[in-house]
PDB file of N, CA, C and O in Angstrom:
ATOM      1  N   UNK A   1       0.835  -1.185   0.000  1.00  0.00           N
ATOM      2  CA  UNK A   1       0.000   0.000   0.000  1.00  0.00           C
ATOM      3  C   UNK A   1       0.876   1.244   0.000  1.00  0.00           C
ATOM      4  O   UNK A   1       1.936   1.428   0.598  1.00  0.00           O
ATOM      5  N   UNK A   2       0.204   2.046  -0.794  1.00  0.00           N
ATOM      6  CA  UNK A   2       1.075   3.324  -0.613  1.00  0.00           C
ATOM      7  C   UNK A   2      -0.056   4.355  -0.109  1.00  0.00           C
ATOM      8  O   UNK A   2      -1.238   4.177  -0.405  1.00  0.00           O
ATOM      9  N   UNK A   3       0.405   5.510   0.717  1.00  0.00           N
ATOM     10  CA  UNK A   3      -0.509   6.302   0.803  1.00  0.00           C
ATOM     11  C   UNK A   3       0.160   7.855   0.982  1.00  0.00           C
ATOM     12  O   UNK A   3       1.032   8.122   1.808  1.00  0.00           O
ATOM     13  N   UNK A   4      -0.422   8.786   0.056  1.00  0.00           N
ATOM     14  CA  UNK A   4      -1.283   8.894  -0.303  1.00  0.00           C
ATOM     15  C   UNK A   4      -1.573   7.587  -1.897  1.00  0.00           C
ATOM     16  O   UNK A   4      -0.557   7.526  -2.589  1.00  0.00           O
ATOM     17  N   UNK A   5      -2.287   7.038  -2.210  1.00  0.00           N
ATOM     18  CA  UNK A   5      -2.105   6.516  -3.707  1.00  0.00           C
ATOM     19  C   UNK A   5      -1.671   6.792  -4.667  1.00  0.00           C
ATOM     20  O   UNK A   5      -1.401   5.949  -5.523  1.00  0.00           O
ATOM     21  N   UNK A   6      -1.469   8.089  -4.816  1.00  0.00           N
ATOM     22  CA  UNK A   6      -0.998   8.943  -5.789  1.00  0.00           C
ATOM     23  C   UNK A   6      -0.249  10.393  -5.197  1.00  0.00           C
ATOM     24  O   UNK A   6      -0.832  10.921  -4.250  1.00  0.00           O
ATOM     25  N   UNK A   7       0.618  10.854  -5.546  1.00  0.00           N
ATOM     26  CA  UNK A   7       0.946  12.003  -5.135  1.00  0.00           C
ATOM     27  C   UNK A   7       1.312  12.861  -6.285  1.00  0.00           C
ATOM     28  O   UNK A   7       1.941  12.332  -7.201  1.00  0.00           O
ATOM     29  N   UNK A   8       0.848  14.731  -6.396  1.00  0.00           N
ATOM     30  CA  UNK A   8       0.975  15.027  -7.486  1.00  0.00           C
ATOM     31  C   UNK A   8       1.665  16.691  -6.714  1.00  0.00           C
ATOM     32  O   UNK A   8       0.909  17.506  -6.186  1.00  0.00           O
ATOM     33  N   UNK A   9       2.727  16.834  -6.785  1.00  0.00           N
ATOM     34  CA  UNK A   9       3.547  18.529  -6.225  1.00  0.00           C
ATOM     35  C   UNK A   9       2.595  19.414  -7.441  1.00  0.00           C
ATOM     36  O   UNK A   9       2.467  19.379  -8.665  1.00  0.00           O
ATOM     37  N   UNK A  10       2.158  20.033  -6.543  1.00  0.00           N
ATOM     38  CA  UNK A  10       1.889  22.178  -7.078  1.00  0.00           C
ATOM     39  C   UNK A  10       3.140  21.767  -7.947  1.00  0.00           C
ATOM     40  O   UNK A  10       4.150  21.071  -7.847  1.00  0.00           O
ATOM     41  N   UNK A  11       2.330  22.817  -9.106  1.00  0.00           N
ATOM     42  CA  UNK A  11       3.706  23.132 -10.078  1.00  0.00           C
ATOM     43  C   UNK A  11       3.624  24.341  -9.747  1.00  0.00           C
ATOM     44  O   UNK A  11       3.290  24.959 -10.758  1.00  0.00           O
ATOM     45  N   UNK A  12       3.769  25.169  -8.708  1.00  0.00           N
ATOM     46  CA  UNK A  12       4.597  25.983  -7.444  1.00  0.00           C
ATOM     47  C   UNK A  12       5.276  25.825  -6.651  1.00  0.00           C
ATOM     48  O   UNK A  12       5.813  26.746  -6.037  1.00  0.00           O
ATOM     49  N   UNK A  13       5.470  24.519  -6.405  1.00  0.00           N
ATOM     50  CA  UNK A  13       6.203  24.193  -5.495  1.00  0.00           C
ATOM     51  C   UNK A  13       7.755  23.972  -5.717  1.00  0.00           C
ATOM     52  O   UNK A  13       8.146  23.463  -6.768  1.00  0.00           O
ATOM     53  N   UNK A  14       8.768  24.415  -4.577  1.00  0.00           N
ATOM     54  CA  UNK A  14      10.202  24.386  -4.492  1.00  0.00           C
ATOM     55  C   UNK A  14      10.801  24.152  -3.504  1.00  0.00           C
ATOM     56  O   UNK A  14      10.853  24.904  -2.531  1.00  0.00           O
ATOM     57  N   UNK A  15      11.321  23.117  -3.601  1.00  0.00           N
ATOM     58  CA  UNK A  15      12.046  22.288  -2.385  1.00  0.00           C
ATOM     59  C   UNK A  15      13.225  23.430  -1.705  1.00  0.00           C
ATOM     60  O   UNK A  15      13.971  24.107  -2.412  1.00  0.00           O
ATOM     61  N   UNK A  16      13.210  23.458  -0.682  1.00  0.00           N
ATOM     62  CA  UNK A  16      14.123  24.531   0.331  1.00  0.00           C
ATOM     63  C   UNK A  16      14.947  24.280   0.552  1.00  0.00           C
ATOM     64  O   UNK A  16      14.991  23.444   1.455  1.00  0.00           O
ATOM     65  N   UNK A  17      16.417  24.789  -0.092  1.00  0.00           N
ATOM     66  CA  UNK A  17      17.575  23.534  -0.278  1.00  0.00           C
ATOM     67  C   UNK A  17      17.902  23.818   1.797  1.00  0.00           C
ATOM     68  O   UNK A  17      17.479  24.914   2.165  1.00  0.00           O
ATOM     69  N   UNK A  18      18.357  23.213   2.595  1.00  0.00           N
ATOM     70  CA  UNK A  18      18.764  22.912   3.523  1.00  0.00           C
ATOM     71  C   UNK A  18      18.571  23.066   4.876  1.00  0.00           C
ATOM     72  O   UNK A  18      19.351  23.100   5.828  1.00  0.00           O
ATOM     73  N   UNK A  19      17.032  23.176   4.741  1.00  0.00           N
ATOM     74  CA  UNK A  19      15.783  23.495   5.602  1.00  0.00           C
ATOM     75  C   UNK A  19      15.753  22.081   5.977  1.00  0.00           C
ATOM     76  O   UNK A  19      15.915  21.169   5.167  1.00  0.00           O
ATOM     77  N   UNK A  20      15.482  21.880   7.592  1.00  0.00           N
ATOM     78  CA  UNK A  20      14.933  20.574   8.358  1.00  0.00           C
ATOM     79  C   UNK A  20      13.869  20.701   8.504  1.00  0.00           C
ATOM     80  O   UNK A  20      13.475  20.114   9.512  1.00  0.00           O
ATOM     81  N   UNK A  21      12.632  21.554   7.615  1.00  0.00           N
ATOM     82  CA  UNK A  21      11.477  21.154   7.863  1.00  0.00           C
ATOM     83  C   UNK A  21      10.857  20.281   7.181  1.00  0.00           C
ATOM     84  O   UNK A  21      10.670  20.525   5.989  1.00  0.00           O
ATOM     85  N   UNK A  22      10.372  19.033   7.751  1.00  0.00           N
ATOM     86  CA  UNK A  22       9.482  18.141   6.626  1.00  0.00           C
ATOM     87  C   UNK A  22       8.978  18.466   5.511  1.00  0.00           C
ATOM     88  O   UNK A  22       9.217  17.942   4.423  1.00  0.00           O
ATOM     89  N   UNK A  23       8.255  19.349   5.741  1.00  0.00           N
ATOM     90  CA  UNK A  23       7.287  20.358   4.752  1.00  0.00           C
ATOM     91  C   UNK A  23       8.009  20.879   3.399  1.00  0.00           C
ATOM     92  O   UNK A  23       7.631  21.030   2.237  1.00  0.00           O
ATOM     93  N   UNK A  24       9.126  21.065   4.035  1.00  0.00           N
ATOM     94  CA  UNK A  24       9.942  21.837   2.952  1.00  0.00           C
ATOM     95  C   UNK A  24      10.930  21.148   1.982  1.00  0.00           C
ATOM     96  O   UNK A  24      11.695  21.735   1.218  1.00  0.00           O
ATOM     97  N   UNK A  25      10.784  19.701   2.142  1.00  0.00           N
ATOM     98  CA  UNK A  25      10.943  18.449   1.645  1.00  0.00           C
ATOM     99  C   UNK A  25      10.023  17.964   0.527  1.00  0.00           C
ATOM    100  O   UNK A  25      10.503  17.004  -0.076  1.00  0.00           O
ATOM    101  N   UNK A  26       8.985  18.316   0.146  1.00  0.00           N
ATOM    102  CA  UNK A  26       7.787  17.868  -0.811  1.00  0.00           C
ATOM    103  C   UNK A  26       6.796  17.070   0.630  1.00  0.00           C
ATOM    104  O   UNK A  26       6.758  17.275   1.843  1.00  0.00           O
ATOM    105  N   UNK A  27       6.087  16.096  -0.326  1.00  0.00           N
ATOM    106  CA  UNK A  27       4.424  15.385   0.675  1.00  0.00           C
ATOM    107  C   UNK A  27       4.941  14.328   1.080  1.00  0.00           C
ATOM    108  O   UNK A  27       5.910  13.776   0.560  1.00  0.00           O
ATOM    109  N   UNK A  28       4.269  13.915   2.155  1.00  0.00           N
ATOM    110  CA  UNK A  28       4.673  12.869   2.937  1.00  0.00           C
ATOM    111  C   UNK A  28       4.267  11.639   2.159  1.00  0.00           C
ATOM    112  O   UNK A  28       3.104  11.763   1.774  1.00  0.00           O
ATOM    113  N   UNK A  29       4.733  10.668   1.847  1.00  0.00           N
ATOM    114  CA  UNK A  29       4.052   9.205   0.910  1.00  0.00           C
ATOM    115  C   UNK A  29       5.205   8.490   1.523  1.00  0.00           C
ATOM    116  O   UNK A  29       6.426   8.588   1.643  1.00  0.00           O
ATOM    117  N   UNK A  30       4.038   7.588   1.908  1.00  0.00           N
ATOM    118  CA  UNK A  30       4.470   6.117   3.010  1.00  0.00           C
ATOM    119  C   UNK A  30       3.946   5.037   2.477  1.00  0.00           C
ATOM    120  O   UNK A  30       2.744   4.803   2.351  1.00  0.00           O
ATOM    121  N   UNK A  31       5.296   4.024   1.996  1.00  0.00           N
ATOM    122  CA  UNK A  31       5.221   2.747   2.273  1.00  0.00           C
ATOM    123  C   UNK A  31       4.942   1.787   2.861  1.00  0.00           C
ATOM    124  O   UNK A  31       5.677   1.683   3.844  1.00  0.00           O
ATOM    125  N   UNK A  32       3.687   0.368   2.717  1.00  0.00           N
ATOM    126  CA  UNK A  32       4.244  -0.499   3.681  1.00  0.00           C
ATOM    127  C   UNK A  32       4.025  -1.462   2.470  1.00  0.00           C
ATOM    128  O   UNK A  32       3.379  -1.619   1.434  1.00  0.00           O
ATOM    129  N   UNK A  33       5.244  -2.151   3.492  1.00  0.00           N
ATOM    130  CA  UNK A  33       5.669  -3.841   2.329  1.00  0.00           C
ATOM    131  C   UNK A  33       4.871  -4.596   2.968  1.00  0.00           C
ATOM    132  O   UNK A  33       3.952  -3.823   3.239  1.00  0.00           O
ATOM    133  N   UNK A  34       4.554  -5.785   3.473  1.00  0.00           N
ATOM    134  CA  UNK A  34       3.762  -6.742   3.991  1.00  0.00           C
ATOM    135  C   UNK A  34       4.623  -8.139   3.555  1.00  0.00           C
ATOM    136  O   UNK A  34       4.955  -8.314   2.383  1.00  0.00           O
ATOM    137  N   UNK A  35       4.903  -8.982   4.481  1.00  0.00           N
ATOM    138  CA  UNK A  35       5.930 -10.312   4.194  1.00  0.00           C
ATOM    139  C   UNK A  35       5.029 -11.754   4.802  1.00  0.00           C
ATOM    140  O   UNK A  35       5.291 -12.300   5.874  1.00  0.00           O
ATOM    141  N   UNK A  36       4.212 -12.083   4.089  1.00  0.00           N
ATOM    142  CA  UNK A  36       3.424 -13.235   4.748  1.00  0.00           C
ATOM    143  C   UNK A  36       3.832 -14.719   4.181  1.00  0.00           C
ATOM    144  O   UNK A  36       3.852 -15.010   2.985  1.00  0.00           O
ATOM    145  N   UNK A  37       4.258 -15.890   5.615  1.00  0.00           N
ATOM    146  CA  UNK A  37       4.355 -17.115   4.993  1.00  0.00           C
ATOM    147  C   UNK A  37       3.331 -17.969   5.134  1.00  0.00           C
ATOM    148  O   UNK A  37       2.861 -18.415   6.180  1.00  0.00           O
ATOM    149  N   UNK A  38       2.969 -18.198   3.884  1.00  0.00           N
ATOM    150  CA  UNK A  38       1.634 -19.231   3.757  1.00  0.00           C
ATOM    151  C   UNK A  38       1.663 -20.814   4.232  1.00  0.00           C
ATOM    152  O   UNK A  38       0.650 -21.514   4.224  1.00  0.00           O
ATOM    153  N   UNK A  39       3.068 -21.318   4.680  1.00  0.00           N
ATOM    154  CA  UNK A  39       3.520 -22.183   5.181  1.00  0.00           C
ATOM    155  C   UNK A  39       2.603 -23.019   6.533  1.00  0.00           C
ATOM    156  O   UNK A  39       2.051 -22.552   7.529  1.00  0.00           O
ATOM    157  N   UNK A  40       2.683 -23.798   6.256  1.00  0.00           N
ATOM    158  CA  UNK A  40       1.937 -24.040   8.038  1.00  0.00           C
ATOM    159  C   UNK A  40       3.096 -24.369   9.249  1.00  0.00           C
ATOM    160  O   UNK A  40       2.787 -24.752  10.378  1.00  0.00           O
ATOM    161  N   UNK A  41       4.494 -24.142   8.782  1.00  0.00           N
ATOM    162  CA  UNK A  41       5.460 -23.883   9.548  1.00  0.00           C
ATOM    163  C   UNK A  41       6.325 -22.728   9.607  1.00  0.00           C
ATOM    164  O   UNK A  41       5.998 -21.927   8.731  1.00  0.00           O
ATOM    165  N   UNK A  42       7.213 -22.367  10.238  1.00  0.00           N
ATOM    166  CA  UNK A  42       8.067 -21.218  10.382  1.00  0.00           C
ATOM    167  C   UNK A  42       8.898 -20.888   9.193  1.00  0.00           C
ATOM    168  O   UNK A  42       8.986 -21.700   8.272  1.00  0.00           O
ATOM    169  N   UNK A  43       9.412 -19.933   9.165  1.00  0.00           N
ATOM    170  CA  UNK A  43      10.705 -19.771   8.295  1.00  0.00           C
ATOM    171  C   UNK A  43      11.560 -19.321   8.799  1.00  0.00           C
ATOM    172  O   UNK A  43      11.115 -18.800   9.822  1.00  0.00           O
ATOM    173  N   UNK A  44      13.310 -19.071   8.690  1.00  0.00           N
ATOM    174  CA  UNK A  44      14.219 -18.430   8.975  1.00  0.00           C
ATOM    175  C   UNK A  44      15.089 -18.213   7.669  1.00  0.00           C
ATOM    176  O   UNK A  44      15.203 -18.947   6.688  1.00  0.00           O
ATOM    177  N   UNK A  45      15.816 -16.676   8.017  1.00  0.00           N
ATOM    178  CA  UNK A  45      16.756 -16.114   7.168  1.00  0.00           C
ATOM    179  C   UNK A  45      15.880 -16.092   6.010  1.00  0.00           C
ATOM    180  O   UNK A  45      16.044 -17.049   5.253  1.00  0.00           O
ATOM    181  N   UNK A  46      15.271 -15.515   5.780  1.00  0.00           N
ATOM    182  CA  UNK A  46      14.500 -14.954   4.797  1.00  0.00           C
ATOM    183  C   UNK A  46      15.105 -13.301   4.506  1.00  0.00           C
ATOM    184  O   UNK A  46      15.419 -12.556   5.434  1.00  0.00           O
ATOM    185  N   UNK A  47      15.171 -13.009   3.408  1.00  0.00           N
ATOM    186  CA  UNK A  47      15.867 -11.660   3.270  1.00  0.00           C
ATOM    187  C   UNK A  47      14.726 -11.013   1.843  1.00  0.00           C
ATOM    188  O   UNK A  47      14.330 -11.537   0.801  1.00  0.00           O
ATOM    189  N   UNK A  48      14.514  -9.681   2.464  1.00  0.00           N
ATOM    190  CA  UNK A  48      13.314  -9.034   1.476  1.00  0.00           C
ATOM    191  C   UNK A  48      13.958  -8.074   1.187  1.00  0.00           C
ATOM    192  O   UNK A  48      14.082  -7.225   2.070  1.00  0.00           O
ATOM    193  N   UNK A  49      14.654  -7.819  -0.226  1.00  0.00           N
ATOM    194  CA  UNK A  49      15.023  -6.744  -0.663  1.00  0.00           C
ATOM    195  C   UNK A  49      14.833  -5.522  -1.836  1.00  0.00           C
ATOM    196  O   UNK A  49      14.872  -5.739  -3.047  1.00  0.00           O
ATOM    197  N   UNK A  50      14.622  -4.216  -1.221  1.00  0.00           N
ATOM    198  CA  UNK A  50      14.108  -3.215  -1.687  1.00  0.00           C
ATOM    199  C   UNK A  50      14.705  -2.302  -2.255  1.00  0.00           C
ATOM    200  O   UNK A  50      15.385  -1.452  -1.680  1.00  0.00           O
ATOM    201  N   UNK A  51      14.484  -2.393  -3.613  1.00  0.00           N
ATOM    202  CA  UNK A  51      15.259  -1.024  -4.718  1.00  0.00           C
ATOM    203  C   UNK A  51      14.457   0.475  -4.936  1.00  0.00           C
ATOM    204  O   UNK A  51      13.841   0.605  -5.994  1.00  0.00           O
ATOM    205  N   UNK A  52      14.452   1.503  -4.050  1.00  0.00           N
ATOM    206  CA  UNK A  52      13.366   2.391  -4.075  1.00  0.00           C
ATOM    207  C   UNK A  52      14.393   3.664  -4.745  1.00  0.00           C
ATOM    208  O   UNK A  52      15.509   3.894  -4.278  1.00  0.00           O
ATOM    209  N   UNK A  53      13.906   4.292  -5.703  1.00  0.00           N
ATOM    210  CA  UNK A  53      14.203   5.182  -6.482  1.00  0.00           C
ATOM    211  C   UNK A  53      14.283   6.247  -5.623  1.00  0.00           C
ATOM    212  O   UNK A  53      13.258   6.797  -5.221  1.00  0.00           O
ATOM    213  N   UNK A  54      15.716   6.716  -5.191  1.00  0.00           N
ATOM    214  CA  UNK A  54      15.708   7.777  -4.248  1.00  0.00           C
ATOM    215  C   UNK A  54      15.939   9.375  -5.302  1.00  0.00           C
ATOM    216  O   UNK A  54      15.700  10.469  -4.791  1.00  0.00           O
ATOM    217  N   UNK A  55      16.572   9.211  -7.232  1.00  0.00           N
ATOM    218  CA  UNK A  55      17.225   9.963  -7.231  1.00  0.00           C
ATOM    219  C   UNK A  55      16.560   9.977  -8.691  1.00  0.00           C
ATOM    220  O   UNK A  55      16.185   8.929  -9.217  1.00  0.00           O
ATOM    221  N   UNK A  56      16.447  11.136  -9.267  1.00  0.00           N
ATOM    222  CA  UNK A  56      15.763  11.083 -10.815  1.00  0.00           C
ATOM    223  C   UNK A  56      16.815  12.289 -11.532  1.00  0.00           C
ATOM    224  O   UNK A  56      16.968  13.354 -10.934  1.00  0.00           O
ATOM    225  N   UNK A  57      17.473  12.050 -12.764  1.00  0.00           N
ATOM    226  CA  UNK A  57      18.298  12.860 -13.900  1.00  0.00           C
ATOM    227  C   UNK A  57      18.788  14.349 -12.211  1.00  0.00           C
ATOM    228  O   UNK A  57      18.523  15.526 -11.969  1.00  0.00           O
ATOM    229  N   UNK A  58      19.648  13.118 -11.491  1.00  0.00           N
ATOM    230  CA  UNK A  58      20.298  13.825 -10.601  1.00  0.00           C
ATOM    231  C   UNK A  58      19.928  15.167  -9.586  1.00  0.00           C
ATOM    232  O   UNK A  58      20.580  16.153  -9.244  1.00  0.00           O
ATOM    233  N   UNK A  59      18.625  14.713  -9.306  1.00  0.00           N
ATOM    234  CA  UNK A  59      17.528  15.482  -8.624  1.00  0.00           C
ATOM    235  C   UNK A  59      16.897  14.054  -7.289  1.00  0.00           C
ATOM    236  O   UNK A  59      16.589  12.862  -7.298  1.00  0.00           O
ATOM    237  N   UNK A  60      16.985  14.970  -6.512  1.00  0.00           N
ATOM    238  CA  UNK A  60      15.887  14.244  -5.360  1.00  0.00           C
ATOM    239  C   UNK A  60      14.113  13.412  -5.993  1.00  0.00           C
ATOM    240  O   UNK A  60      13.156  13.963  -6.537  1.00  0.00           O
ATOM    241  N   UNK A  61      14.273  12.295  -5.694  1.00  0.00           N
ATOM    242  CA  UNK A  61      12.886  11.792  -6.311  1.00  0.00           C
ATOM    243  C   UNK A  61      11.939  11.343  -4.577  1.00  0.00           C
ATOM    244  O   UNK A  61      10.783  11.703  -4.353  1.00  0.00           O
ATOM    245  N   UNK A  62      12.417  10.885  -4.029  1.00  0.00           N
ATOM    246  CA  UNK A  62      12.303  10.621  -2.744  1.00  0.00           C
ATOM    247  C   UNK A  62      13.058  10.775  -1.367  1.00  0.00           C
ATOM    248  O   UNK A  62      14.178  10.267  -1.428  1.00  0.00           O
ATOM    249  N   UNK A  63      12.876  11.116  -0.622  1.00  0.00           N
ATOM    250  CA  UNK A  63      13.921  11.322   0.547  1.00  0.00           C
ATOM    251  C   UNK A  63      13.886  10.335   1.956  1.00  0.00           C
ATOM    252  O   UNK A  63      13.163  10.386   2.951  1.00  0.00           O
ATOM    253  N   UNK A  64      14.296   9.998   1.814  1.00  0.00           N
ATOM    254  CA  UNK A  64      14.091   8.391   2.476  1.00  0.00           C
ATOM    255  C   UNK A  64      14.289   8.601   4.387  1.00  0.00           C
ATOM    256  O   UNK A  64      15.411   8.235   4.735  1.00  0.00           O
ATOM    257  N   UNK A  65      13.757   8.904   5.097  1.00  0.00           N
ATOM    258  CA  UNK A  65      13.213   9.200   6.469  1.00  0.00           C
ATOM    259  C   UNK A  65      13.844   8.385   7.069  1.00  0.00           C
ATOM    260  O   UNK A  65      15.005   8.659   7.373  1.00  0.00           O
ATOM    261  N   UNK A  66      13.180   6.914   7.486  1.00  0.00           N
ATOM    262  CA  UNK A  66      13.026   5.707   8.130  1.00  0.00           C
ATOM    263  C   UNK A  66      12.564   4.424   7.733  1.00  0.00           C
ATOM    264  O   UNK A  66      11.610   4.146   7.005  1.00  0.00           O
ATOM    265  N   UNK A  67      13.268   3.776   8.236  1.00  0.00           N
ATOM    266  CA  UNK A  67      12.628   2.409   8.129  1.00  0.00           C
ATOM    267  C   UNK A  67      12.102   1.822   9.402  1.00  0.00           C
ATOM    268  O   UNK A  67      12.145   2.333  10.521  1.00  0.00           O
ATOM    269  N   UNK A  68      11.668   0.825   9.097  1.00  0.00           N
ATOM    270  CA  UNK A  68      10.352   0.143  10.645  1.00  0.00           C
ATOM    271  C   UNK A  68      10.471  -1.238  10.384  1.00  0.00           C
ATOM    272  O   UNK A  68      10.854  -1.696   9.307  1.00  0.00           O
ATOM    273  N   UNK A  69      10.042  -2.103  11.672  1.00  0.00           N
ATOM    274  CA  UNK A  69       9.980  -3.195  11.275  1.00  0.00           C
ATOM    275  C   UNK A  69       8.997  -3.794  12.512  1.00  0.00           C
ATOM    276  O   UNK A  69       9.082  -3.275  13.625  1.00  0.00           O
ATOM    277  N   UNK A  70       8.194  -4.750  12.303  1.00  0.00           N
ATOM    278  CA  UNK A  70       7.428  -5.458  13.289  1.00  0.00           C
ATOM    279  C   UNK A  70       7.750  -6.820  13.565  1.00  0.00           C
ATOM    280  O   UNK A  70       8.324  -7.493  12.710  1.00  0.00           O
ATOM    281  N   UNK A  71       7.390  -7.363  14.844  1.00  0.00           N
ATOM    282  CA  UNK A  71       7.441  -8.780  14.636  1.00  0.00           C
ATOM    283  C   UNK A  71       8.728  -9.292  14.455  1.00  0.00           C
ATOM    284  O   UNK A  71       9.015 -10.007  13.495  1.00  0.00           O
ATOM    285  N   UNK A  72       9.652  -8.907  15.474  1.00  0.00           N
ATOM    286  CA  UNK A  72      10.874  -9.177  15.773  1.00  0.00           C
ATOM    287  C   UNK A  72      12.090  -9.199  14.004  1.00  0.00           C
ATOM    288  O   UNK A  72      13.080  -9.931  13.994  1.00  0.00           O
ATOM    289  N   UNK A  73      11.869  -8.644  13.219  1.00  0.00           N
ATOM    290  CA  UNK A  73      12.870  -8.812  12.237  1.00  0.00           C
ATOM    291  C   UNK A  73      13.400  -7.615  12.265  1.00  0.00           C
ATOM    292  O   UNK A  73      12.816  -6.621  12.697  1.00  0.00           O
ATOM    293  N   UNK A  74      14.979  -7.639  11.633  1.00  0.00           N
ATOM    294  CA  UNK A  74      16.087  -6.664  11.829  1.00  0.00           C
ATOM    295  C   UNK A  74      15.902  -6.278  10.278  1.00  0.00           C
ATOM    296  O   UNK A  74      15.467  -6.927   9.326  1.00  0.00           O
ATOM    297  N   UNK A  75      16.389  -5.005  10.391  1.00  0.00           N
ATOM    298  CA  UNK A  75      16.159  -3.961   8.708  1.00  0.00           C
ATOM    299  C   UNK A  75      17.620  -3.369   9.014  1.00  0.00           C
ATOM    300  O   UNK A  75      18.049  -2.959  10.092  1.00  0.00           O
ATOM    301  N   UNK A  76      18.239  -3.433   7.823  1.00  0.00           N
ATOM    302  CA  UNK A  76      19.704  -2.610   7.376  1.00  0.00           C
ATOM    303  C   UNK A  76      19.555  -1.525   6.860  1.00  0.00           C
ATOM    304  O   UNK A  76      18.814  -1.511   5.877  1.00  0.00           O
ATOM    305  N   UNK A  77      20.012  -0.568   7.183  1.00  0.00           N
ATOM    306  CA  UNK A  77      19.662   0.944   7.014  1.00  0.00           C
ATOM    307  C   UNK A  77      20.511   1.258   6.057  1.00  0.00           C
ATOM    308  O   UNK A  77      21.732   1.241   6.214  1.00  0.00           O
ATOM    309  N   UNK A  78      19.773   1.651   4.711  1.00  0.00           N
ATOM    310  CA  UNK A  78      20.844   1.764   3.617  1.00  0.00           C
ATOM    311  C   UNK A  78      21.822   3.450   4.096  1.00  0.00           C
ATOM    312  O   UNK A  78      21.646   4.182   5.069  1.00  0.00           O
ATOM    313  N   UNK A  79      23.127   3.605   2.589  1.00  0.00           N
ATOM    314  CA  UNK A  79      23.346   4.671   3.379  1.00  0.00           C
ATOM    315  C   UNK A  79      22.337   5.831   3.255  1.00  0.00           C
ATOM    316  O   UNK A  79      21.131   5.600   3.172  1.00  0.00           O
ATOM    317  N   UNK A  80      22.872   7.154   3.243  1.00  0.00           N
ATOM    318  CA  UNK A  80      21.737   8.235   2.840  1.00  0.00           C
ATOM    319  C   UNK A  80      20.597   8.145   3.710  1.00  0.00           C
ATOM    320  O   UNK A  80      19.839   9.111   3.632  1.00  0.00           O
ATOM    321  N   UNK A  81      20.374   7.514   4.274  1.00  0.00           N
ATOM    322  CA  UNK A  81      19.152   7.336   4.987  1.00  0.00           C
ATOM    323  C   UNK A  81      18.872   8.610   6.153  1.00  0.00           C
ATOM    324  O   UNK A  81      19.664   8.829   7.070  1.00  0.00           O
ATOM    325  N   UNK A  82      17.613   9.386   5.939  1.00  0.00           N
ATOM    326  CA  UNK A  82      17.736  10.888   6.289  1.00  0.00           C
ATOM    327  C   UNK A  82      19.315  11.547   6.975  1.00  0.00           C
ATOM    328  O   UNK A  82      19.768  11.653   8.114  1.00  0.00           O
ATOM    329  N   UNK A  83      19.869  11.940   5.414  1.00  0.00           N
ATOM    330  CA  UNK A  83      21.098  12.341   5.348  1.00  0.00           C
ATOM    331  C   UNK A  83      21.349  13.710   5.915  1.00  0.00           C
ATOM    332  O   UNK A  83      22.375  14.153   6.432  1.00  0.00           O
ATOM    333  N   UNK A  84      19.941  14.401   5.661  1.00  0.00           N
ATOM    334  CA  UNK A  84      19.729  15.595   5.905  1.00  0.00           C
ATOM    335  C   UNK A  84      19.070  16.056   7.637  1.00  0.00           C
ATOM    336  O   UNK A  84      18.843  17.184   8.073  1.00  0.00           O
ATOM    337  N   UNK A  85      18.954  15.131   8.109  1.00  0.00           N
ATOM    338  CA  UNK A  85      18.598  15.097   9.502  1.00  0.00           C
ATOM    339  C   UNK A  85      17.270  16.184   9.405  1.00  0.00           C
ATOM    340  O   UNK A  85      17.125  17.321   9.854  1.00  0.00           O
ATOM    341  N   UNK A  86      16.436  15.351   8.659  1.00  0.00           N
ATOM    342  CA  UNK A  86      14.922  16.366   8.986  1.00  0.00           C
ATOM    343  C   UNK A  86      14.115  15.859   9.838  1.00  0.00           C
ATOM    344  O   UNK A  86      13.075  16.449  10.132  1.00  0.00           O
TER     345      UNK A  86
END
């Protein structure tokens, strides 16, 4: 799921080069992945990996905040990961 479903920037809008305000970052759009085993037993070492377009013709496309995780599994924090401390 993504939400909002769609996201579309004001063509007014201008990202604030080195401002820590969220806001001044573009709209908030949140991911969730979902990892279900249909198994009627457990699994281990399972690894889910995610290629998310952080960067478009050398422009910011996304700005990557945080990651989360539930249900006891560990997440590797790529680098860049709010680089900008917003």
């Amino acid at each position: 799921n993504s939400l909002p479903a769609t996201t579309v920037l004001p063509v007014s809008w201008h990202r604030v080069e080195g401002s820590r305000r969220l806001e001044d970052h573009g709209i908030k759009v949140e991911h969730v992945y979902q990892l279900h085993n249909k198994g009627p037993s457990t699994v281990s070492d399972v690894t889910l990996r995610l290629a998310v377009p952080s960067r478009l013709g050398g422009r910011v496309l996304l700005y990557l905040l945080e990651l989360g995780t539930e249900g006891g599994m560990s997440c590797a924090h790529p680098p860049g990961l709010n680089a900008e401390q917003v």
